[in-house]
C-alpha positions in Angstrom: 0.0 0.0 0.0 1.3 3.3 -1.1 -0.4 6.3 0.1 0.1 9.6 -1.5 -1.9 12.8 -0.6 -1.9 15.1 -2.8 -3.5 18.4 -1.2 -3.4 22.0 -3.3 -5.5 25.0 -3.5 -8.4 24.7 -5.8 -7.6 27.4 -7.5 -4.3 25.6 -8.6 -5.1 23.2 -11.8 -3.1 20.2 -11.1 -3.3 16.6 -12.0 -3.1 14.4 -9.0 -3.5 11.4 -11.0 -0.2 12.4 -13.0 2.0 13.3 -9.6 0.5 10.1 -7.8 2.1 7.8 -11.1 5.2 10.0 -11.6 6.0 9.5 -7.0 4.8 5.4 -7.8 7.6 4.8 -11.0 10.2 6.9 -9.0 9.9 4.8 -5.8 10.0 1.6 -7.7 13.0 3.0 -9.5 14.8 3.2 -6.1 12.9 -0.2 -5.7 11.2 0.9 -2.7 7.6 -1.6 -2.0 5.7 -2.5 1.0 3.5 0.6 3.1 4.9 3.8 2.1 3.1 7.3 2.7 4.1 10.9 1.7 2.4 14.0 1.4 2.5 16.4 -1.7 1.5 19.8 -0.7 0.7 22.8 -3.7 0.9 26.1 -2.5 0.9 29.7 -3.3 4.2 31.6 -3.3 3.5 33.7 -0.1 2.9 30.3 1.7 6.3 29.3 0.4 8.3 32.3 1.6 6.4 32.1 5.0 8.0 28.0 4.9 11.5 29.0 3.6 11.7 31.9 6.3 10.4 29.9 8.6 12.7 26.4 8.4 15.3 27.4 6.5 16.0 31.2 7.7 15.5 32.2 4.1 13.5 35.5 3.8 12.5 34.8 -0.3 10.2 32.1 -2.1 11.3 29.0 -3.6 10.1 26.3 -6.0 10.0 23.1 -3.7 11.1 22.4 0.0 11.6 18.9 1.1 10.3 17.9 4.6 11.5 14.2 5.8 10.1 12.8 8.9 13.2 10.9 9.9 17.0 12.2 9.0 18.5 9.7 5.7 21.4 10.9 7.6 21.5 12.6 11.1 24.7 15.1 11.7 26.2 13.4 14.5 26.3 10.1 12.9 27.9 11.1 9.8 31.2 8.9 9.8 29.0 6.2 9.8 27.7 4.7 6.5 24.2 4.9 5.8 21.9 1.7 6.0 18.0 3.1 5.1 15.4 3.7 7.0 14.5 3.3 11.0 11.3 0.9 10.7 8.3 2.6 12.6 6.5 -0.4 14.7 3.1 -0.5 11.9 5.9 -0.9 9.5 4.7 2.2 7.1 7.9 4.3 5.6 6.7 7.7 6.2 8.5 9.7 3.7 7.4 13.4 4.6 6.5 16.0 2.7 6.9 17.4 -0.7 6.0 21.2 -0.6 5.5 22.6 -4.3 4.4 26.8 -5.1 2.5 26.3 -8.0 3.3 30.2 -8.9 6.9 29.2 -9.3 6.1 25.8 -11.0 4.6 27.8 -13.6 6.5 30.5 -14.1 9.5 28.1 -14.4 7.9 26.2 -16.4 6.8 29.3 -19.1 10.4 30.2 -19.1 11.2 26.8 -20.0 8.6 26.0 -22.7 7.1 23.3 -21.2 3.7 22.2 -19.3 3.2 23.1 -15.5 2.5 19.4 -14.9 6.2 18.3 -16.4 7.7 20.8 -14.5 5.8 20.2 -11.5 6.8 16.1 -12.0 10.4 16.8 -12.3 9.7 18.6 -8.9 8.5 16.0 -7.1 11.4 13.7 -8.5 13.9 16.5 -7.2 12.1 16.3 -3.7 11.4 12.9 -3.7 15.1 12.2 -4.6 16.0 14.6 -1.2 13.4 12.4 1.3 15.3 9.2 -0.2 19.0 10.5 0.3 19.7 10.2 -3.5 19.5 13.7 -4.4 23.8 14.7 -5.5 23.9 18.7 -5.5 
């Protein structure tokens, strides 16, 4: 079971169905089954700044922040190599949360000739890639 919530302002045209089956092929690219949950969140840019300022100390919008529930790779244990995920006790990975400003999805995606909902997919990759510990800057 693999539960994905997609949540967004109404006013935002998105296609759930698109972002649940691009967050389904990613995680079985990384090979990742069993109970899995994560929350995609679309928002408006001065949601986004209030999140950035808030979490990050950044006082500007972005396109996407990343929230896991569990560190890939806490500070203090950094010399040691990484082996996955701590197991919760009902056995569901809880992934965390995507956060997505649709403003900024679509004005990157104008200045990049392509459709909100590519640009919005290749978002959630990038996140998704962050809450897995794959993401390489």
């Amino acid at each position: 079971m693999i539960n994905i919530i997609v949540s967004s302002d109404p006013r935002y045209h998105i296609n759930r169905t698109a972002i649940k089956l691009a967050v389904l092929e990613i995680l079985q690219r990384h090979r990742i089954k069993g109970k899995v949950e994560l929350g995609i969140n679309i928002v408006g840019d001065r949601k986004m700044h209030e999140l950035n300022k808030k979490f990050r100390g950044i006082d500007s919008g972005t396109d996407i922040l990343s929230f896991a529930l569990e560190d890939a790779q806490p500070a203090n244990l950094q010399h040691i190599p990484r082996v996955g995920f701590i197991s919760s006790p009902d056995k569901i990975l809880r992934l965390g949360d995507i956060v997505i400003s649709y403003p900024q999805a679509l004005e990157d995606a104008s200045m990049d000739g392509i459709a909100v909902d590519e640009e919005i997919r290749s978002l959630v990759e990038h996140g998704l890639n962050h809450l897995l510990g794959t993401h390489h800057n």
